[in-house]
C-alpha positions as CSV (number, residue, x, y, z in Angstrom):
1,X,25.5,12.4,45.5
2,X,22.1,13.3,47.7
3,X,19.6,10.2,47.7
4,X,16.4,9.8,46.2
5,X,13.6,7.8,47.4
6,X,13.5,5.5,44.1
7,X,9.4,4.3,44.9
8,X,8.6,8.3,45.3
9,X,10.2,9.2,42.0
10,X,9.0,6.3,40.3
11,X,5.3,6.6,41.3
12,X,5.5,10.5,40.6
13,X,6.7,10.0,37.1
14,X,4.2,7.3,36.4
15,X,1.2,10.2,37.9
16,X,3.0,12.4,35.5
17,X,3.3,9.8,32.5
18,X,-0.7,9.0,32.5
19,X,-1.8,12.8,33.4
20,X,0.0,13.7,29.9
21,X,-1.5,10.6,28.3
22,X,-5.4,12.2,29.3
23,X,-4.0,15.4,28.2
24,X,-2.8,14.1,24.1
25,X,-6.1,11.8,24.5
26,X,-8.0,15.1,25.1
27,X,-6.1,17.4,22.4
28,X,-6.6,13.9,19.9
29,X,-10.2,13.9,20.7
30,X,-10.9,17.2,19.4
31,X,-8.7,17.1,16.6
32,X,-9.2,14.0,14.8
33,X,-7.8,15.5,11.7
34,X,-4.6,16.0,13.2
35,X,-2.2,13.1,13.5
36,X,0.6,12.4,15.9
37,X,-1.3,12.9,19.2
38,X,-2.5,9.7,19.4
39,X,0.7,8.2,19.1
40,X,1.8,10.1,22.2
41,X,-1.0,9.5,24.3
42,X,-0.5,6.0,23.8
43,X,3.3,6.4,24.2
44,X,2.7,7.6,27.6
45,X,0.1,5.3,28.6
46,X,2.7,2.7,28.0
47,X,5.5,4.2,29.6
48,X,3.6,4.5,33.1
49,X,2.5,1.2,32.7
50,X,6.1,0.1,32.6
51,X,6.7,2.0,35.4
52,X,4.3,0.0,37.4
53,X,5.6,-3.0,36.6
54,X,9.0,-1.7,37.6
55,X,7.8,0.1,40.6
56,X,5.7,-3.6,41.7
57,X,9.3,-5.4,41.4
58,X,11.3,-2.9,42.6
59,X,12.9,-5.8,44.9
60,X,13.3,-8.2,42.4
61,X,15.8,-7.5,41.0
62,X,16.5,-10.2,38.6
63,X,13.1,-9.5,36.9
64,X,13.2,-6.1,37.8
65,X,14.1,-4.9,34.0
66,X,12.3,-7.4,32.0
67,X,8.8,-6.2,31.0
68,X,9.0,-3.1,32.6
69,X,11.8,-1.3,30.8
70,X,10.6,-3.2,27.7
71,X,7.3,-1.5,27.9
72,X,9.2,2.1,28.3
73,X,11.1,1.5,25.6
74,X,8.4,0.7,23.3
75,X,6.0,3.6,24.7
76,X,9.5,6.1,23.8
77,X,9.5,4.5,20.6
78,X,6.0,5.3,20.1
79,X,6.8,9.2,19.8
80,X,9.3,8.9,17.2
81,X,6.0,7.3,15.3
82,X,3.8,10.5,16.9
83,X,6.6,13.0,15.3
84,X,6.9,10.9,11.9
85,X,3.0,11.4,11.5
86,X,3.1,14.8,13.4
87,X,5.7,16.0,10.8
88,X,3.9,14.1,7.3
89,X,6.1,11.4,7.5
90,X,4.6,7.8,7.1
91,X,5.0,5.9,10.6
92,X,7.0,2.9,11.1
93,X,4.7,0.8,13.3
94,X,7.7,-1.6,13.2
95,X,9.7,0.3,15.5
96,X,8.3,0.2,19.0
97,X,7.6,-4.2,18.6
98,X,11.2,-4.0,17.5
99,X,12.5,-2.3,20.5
100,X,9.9,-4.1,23.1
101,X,11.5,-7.2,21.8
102,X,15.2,-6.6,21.7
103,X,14.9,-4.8,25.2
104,X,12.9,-8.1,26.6
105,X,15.6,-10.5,24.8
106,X,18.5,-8.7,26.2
107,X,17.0,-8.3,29.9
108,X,15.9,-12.3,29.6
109,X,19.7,-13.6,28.5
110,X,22.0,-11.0,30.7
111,X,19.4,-10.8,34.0
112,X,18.1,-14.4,33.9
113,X,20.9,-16.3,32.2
114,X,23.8,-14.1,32.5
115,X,23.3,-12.9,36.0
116,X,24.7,-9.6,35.2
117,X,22.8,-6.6,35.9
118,X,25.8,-4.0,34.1
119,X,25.2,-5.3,30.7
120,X,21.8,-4.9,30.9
121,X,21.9,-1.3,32.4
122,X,24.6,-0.2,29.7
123,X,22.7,-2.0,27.0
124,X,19.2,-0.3,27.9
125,X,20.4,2.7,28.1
126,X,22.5,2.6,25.0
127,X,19.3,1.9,23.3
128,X,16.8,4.8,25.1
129,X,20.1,7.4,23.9
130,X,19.2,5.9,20.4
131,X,15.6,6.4,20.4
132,X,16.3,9.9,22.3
133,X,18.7,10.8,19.2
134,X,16.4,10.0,16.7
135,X,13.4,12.1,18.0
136,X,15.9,15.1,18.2
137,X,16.9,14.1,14.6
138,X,13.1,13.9,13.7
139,X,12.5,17.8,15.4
140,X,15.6,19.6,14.2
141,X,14.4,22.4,12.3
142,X,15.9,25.0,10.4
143,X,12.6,26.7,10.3
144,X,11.9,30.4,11.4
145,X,9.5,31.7,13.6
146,X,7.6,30.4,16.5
147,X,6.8,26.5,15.5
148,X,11.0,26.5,14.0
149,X,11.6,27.7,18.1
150,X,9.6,25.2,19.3
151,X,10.9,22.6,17.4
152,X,14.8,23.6,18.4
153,X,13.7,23.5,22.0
154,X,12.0,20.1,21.8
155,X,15.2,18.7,19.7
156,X,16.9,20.1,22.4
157,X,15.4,18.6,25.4
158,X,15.5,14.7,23.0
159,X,19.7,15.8,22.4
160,X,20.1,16.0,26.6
161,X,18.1,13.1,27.0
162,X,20.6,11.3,24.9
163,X,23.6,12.7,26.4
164,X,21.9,11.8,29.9
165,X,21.3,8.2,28.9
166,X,25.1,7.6,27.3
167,X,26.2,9.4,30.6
168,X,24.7,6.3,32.5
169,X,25.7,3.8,30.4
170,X,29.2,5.4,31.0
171,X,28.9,5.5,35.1
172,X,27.4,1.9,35.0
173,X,30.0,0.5,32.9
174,X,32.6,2.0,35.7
175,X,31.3,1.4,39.0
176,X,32.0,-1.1,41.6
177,X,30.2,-4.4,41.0
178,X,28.5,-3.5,44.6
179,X,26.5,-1.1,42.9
180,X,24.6,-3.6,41.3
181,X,23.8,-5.9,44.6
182,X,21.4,-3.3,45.7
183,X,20.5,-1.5,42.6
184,X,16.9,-0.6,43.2
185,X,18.7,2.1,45.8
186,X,21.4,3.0,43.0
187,X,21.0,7.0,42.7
188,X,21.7,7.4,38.9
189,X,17.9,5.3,38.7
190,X,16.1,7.9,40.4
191,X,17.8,10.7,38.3
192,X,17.4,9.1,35.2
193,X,13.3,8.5,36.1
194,X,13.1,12.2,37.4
195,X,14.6,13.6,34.5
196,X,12.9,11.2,32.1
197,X,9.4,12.1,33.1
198,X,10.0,15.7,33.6
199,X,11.5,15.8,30.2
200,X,8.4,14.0,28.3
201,X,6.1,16.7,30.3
202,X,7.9,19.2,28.6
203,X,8.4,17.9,25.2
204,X,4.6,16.9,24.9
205,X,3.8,20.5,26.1
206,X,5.5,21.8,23.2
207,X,3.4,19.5,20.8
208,X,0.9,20.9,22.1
209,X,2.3,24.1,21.5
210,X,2.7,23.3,18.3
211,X,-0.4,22.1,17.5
212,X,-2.3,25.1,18.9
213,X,-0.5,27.5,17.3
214,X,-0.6,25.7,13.6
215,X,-4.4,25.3,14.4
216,X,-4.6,29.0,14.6
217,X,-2.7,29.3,11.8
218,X,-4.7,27.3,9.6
219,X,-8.0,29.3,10.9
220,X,-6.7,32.9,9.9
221,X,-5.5,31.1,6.3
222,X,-9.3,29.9,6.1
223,X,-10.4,33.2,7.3
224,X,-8.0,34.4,4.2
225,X,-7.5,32.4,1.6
226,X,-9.9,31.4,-1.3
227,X,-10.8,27.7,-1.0
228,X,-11.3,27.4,-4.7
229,X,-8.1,29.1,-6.4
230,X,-5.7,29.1,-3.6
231,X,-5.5,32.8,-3.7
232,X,-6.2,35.2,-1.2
233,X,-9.8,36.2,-0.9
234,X,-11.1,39.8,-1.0
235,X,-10.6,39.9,2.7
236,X,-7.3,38.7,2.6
237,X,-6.5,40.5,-0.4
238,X,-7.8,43.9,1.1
239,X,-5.4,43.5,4.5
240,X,-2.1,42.4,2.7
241,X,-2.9,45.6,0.3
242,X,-3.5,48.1,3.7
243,X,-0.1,46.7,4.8
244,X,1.7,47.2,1.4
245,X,-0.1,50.7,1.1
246,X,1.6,51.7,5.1
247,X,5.1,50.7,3.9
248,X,4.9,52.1,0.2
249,X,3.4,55.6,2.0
250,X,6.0,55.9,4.9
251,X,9.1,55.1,2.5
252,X,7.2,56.9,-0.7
253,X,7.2,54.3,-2.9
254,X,4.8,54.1,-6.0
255,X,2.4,51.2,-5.6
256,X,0.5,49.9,-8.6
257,X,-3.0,47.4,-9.3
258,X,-4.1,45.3,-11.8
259,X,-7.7,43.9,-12.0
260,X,-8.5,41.2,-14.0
261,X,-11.6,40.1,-15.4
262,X,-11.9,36.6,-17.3
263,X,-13.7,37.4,-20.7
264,X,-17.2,35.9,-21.3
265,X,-16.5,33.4,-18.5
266,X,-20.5,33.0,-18.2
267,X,-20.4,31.2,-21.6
268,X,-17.9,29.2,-19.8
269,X,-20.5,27.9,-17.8
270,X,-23.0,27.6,-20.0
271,X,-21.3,25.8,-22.6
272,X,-19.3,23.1,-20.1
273,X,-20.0,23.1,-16.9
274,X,-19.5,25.1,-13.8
275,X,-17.1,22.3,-12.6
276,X,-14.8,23.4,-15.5
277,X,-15.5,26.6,-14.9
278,X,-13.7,26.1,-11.7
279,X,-11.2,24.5,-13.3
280,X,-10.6,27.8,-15.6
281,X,-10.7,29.9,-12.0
282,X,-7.9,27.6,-10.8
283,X,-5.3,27.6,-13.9
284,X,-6.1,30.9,-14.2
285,X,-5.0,32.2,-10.9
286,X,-2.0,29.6,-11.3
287,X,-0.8,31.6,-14.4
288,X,-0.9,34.9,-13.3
289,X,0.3,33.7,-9.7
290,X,3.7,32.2,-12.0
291,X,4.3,35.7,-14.0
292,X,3.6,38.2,-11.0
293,X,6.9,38.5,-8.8
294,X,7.7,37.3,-5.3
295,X,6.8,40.6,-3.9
296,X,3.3,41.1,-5.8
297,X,0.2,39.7,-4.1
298,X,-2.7,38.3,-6.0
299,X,-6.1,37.5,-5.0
300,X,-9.7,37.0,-6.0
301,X,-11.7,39.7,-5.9
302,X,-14.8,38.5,-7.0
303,X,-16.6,36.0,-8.9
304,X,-14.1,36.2,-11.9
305,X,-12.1,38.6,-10.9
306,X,-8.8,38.8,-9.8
307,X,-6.7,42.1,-8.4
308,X,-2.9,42.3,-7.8
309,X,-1.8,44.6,-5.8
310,X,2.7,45.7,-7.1
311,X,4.8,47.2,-4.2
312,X,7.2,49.9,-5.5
313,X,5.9,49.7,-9.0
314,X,4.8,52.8,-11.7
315,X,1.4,52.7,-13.9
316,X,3.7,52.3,-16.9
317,X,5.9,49.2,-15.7
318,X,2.8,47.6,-14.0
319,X,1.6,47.9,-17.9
320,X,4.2,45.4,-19.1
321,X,3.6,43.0,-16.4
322,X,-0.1,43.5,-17.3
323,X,0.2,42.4,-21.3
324,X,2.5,39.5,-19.7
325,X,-0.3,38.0,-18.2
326,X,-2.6,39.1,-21.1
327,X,-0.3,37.2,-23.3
328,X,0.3,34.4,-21.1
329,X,-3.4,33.3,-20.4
330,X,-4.3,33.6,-23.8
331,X,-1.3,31.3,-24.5
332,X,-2.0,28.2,-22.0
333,X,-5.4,26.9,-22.7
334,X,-6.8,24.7,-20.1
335,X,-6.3,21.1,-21.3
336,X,-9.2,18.6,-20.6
337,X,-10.0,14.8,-21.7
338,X,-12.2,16.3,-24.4
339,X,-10.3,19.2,-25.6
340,X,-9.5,22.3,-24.4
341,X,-10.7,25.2,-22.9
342,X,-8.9,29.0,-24.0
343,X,-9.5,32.2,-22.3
344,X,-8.5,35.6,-22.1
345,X,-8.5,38.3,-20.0
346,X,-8.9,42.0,-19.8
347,X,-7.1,43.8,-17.4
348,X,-7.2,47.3,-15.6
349,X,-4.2,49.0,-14.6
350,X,-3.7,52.2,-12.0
351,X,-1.2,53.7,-9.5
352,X,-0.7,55.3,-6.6
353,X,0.6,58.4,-8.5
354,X,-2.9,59.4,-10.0
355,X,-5.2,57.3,-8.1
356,X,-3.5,57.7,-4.4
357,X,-3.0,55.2,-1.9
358,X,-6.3,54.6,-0.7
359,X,-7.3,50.6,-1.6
360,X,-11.0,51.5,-2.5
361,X,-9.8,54.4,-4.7
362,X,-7.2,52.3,-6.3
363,X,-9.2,49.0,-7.2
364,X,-12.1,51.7,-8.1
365,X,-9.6,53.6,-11.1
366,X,-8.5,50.0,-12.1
367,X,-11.6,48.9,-12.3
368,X,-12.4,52.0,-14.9
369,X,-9.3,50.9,-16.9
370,X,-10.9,47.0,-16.8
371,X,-14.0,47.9,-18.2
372,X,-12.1,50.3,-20.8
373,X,-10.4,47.1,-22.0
374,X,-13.9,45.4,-22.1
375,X,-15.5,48.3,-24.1
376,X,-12.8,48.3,-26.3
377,X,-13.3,44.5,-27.5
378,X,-11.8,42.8,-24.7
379,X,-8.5,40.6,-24.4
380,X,-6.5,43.6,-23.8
381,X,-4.5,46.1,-21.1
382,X,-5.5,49.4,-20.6
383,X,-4.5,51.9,-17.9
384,X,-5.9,54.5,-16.2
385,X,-4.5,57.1,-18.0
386,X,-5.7,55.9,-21.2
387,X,-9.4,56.4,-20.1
388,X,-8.7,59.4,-18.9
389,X,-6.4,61.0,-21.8
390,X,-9.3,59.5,-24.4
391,X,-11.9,60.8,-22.6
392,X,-10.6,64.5,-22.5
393,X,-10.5,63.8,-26.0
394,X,-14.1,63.5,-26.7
395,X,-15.0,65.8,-24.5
């Protein structure tokens, strides 16, 4: 086995443990409304303070465990609360005192009482494989995509940290009792503090990661989605509809609309409030959002408005999904402390068949249907073809 300078490797993780620490600090600092960061930073922080301590007695050997591998401990233990809050789990603050305490109480009795230096080597490390299995238990995900990756790889990295540690409980549990007279130059130390370090520089990189890229996320859903209803907005609603329009074109698939209008939702507002007129907005788009299929997608088009746009769907079968939500608005008033609150709806239906693909030529033959369905006393479906057929008739 080549040899390691123990001091070198020591003070290069501890470099490494508090240039991470600035880094969470940093990524914490700018966003507060994120938690599990802090958790790290302090983690790290505490973990390169232990280091010092170890790498100060690096000669004493019968103190040489006792607050330093205590402190690492409890700074490890500080992640698993990082990826409980990371995650939306509640943190047990509990943990790390727990594990400072049992690590100081077991270096104290075997190093100080005991005199023996294995127990206290298989014992600590029995206890970091713990903590190291329960982070990897705490990031296995069976999620797709990028942050599901990122998770597996960090879950990964806890799982051979584990392994690593159990490995030298294993070796110190086997060696020659000579090992131990001059274990500040035992080998397996400066491996296990290499790959320690280098491991928590990786795993907090993919927080990081993971952070970034769920902050990005959550900017193009705000870009997208209506903060009121939950729905997309019209931007949202118009680039989901350019994408269904690509696929229902190159495969030649009928796509369909419906345009929804809330009837006489100004007397809404005038009569209770423009709070529960938001209130109408939001069970509204709740109830069509629960009829309308997995495949459909619905969002607000305008004040009281909403427009859902039906991949492979005819003008005719979008109809009977239409009086559906007809039917099932008028039947679920909104319940409030003081009564409740019914609504209808009128509602527009076109397809691609007459209207074409085109998103402003189909929300622009809906909306002809919608306002059919409002000139012909409201609270009803009406399709394009309707309006057209009835007004060849007249003419």
């Amino acid at each position: 086995m080549p040899k390691f300078d123990l001091r070198t490797i020591i003070f290069m993780s501890m470099l490494l443990t508090f240039m991470l620490s600035m880094l969470l600090a940093i990524t914490r600092t700018h966003h507060k409304e994120v938690h599990g960061p802090g958790y790290w930073a302090v983690g790290n922080l505490v973990i390169g303070l232990g280091m010092v301590l170890v790498l100060i007695q690096l000669d004493a050997t019968k103190v040489l465990f006792l607050p330093g591998m205590a402190l690492i401990g409890a700074g490890l233990s500080l992640f698993i609360n990082g990826i409980q809050a990371f995650i939306g789990r509640k943190p047990n603050h509990r943990i790390p005192v727990l594990v400072f305490f049992l690590l100081m109480i077991i270096d104290a009795y075997f190093m100080l009482t005991q005199h023996d230096v294995r127990s206290t080597v298989v014992l600590g490390a029995i206890i970091f494989a713990a903590i190291y299995l329960y982070c990897a238990r705490l990031t296995f995900s069976r999620d797709e995509g990028v942050v599901g990756s990122l998770y597996w790889i960090a879950s990964s990295l806890y799982l051979l940290m584990a392994i690593l540690m159990l490995g030298r409980a294993v070796y110190a549990s086997q060696v020659g009792a000579e090992v131990f007279d001059s274990f500040a130059t035992w080998p397996v130390n400066a491996y296990t503090f290499m790959l320690g370090a280098v491991s928590q520089f990786f795993i907090s990189s993919l927080f990081v990661l993971i952070l970034s890229y769920k902050l990005s996320q959550n900017l193009e859903s705000i870009a997208t989605i209506d903060s009121l209803t939950g729905v997309l907005n019209r931007r949202g609603l118009e680039d989901a509809a350019l994408k269904m329009q690509d696929i229902c074109k190159r495969i030649n698939l009928s796509m369909a609309v419906l345009l929804i209008d809330i009837d006489h939702f100004k007397k809404v507002n005038d009569q209770h409030g423009h709070l529960c007129g938001d209130d109408v907005l939001r069970h509204l788009a709740k109830e069509i959002a629960n009829i309308l299929r997995s495949s459909d997608v619905l969002g607000r088009y305008g004040g009281e408005e909403f427009c859902a746009f039906l991949p492979n769907t005819t003008e005719s079968d979008a109809l009977g999904l239409a009086e559906r939500i007809r039917a099932g608005v008028e039947a679920s008033p909104l319940k409030l402390n003081h009564g409740a609150i019914k609504a209808t709806v009128s509602i527009g239906v076109a397809d691609s068949v007459r209207a074409g693909y085109d998103f402003k030529g189909l929300v622009a033959t809906a909306d002809s249907a919608m306002y059919g369905a409002k000139n012909g006393g409201r609270n009803r479906v009406v399709s394009y073809t309707q309006i057209t057929r009835d007004s060849k008739l007249k003419s």
